[in-house]
C-alpha positions in Angstrom: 28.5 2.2 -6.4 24.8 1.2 -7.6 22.7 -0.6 -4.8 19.5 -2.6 -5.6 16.3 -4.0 -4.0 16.7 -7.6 -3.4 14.0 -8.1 -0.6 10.5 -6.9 0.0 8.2 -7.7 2.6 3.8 -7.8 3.1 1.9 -8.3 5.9 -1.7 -10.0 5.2 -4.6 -10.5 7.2 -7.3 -11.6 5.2 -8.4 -8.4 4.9 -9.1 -8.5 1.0 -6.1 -6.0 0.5 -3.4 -8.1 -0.1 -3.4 -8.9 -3.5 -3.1 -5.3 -4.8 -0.4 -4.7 -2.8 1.2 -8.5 -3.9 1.3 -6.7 -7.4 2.6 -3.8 -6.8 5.8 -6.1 -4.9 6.0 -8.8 -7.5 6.1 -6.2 -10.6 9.3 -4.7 -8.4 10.1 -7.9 -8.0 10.5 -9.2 -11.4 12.4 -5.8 -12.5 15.0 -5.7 -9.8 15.4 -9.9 -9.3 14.2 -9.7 -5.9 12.4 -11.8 -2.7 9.0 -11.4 -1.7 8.3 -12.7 1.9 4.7 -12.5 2.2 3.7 -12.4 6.0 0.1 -14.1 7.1 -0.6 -12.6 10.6 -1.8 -14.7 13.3 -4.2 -13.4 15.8 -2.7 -15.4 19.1 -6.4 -16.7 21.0 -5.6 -14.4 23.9 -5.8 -11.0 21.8 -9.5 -12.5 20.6 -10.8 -12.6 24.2 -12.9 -9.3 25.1 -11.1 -6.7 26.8 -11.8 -5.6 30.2 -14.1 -9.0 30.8 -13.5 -11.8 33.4 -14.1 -15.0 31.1 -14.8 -18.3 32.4 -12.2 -20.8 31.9 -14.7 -23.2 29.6 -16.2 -20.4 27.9 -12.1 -18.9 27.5 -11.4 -22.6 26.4 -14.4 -22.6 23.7 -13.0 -19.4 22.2 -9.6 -20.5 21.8 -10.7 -23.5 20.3 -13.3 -21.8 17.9 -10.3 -18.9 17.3 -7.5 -21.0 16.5 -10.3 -23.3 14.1 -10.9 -19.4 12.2 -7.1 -19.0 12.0 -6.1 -22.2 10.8 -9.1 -22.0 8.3 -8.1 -18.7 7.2 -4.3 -19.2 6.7 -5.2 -22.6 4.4 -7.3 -20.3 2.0 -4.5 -17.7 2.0 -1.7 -19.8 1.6 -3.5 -21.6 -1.1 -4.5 -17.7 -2.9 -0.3 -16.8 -2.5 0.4 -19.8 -4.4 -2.1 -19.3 -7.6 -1.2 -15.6 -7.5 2.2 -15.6 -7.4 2.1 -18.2 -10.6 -0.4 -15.5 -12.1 2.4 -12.7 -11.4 5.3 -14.2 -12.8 7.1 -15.3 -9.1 8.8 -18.7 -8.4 7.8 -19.8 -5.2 10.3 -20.5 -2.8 13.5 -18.6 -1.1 15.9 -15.4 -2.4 17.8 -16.5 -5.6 20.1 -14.4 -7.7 18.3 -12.4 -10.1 15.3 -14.7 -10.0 11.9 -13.0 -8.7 10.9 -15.3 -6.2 8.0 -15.1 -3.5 7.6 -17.5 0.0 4.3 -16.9 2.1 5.6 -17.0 6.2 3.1 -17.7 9.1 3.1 -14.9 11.7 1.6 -15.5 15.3 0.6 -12.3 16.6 -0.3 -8.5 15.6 0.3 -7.5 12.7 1.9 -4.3 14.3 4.7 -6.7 15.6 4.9 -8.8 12.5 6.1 -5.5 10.4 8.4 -4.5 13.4 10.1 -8.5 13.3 10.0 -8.7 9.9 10.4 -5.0 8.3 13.8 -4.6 9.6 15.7 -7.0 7.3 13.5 -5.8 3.8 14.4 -3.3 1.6 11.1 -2.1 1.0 7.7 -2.7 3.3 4.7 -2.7 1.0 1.4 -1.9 2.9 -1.5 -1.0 1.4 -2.9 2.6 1.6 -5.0 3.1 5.0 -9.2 2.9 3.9 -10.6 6.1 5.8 -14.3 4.7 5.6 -13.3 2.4 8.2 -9.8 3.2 9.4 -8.4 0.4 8.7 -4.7 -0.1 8.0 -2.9 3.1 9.8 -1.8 0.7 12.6 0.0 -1.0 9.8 1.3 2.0 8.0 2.4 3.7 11.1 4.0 0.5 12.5 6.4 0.1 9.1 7.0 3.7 9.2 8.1 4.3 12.5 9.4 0.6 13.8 10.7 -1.0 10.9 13.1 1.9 10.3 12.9 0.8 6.1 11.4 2.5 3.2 7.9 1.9 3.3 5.4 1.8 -0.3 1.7 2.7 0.4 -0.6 0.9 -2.6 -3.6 2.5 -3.3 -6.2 0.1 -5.5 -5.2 -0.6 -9.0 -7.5 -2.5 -11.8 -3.4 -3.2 -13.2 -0.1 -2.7 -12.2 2.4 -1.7 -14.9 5.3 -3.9 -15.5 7.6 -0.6 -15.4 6.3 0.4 -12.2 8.8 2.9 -10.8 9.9 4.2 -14.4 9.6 7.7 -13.9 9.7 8.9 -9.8 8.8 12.3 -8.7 10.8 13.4 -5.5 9.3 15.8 -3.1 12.5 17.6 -2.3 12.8 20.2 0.8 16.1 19.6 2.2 14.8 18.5 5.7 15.7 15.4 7.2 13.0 13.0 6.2 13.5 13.9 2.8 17.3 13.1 3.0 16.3 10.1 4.6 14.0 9.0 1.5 16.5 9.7 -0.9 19.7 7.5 0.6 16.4 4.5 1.1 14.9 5.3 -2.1 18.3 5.3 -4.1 17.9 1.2 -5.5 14.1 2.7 -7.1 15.9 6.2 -8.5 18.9 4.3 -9.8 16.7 1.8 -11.7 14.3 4.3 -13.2 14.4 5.3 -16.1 13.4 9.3 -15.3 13.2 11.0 -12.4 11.7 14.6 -11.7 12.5 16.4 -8.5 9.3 18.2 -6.9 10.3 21.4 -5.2 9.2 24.5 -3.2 12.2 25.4 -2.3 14.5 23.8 0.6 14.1 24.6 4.1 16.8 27.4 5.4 20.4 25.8 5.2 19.1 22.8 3.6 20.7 21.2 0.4 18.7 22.8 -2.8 17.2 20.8 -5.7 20.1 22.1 -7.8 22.2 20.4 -5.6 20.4 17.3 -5.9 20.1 17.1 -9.2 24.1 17.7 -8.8 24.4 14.7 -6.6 22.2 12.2 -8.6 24.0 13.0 -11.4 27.2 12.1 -9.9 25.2 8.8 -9.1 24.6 8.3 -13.0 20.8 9.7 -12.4 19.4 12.0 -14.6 17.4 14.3 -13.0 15.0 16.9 -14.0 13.8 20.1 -11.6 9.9 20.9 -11.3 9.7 23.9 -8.9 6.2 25.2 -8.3 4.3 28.0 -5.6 2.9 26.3 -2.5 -1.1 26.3 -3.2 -2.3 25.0 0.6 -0.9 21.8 1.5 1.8 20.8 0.1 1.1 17.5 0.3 -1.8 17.9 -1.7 0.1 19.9 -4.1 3.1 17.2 -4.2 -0.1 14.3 -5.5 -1.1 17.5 -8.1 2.4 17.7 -9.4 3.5 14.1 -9.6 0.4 13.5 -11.7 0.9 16.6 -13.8 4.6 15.7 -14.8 3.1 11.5 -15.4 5.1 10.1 -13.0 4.2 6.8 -11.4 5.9 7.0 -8.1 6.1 9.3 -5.4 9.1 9.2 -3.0 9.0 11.5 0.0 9.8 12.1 3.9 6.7 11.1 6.1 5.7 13.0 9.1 7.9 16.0 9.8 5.7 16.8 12.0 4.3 14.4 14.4 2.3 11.8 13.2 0.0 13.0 16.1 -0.7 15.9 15.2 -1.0 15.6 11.2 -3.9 12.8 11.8 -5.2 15.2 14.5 -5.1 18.8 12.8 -4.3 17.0 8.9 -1.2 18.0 8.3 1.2 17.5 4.5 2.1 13.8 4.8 -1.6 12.6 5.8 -2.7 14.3 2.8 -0.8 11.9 0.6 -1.8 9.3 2.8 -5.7 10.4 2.4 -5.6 11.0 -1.0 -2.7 9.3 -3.2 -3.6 7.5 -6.5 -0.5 6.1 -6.9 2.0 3.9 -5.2 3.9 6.0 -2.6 7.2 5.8 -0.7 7.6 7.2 2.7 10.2 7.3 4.8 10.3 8.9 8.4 
């Protein structure tokens, strides 16, 4: 039986990021007929007030005044940039309808960590964009949809365009473990729509399913799949980006964070190299 992707989700903060990652979700949107909630997150006035400090109750009052002003301010020129952007993309505004790509923009009060969590857990696919390491910004976010939302998660690195087709050809990085079974049952509405799919392989962990046996299974699934096995050359995360560019496919679907997600950002580790480095939309799943 054939599954699809009817509901996507994307946290915004006025962070400048969200319209990349808008495109990426509407030109998914318009292939697969499907809903994108758009989610404007709310700082609440209490989360703006300095840490650690004993504020006076006029000076707290001021702030909460001046914040809520900022946050008001800031979700008028957002909701008014969905609208003329999701006209630009090709979306109807409004709710879900049958095979009709469709976009609504949602106030969130709060972090944007909890937004995801709320949110996240009824969309097929979380679209965040990918983490900037100049100034940290947006691994709270990734981390949040990864390990809260318990949903497929795209990261979108910055794109001049974003192709129509997007998703036509998906490279699978294929070991056997868990987290990659887990990608390919979440991932299986993207590999079932595509129109080629190459499975990336070093070889499976001991007593895990092989790629010949995937390819076996997504066959059965009426997925034609094509085996890529190569020799691990450092990180194989690294090597995963190499390979999914050298075979021109334009999605990478993967399981995130085998090993803690401590220790990878800690020590680096195979998932945060994608994270780090990716040029192209990526789907994790832990």
């Amino acid at each position: 039986m054939s599954c699809s992707l009817q509901s996507l989700m994307l946290p915004v903060r006025g962070d400048g990021k969200g319209d990349n990652v808008f495109a990426h979700a509407a030109a998914l949107a318009k292939r697969f007929g499907a809903h994108v909630q758009v989610v404007h997150c709310r700082a609440r006035p209490e989360d703006m007030m300095p840490y650690g400090v004993v504020v006076p109750r006029f000076f707290r009052k001021q702030l909460e005044e001046a914040s809520t002003q900022v946050a008001e301010a800031e979700e008028e020129a957002l909701r008014a940039e969905f609208k003329k952007l999701a006209k630009v993309l090709g979306l109807t505004e409004g709710g879900p309808s049958a095979d009709t790509p469709t976009a609504s923009f949602l106030e969130y009060t709060g972090k944007q960590v909890d937004a995801v969590k709320h949110h996240g857990r009824l969309a097929d696919l979380v679209c965040v964009p990918q983490p900037d390491l100049t100034t940290s910004l947006g691994y709270n976010t990734l981390r949040s949809a990864l390990f809260t939302s318990g949903r497929p998660v795209m990261m979108c690195p910055h794109a001049d365009t974003v192709k129509d087709d997007l998703g036509g050809h998906i490279a699978i990085g294929w070991n056997g473990s868990l987290e990659a079974t887990r990608a390919l049952a979440m991932g299986m509405p993207l590999l079932e729509a595509s129109q080629k799919v190459t499975i990336l392989t070093t070889g499976s962990e001991p007593h895990a399913t092989t790629a010949e046996e995937l390819q076996t299974y997504l066959e059965n699934r009426g997925v034609s799949a094509s085996i890529n096995s190569f020799k691990r050359d450092g990180n194989i995360g690294r090597n995963l980006l190499e390979q999914t560019a050298g075979v021109g496919a334009d999605m990478l679907l993967m399981g995130a964070y085998h090993e803690s997600y401590e220790r990878e950002t800690i020590f680096g580790g195979n998932t945060q190299a994608v994270v780090d480095e990716a040029k192209l939309p990526v789907v994790l799943v832990h």
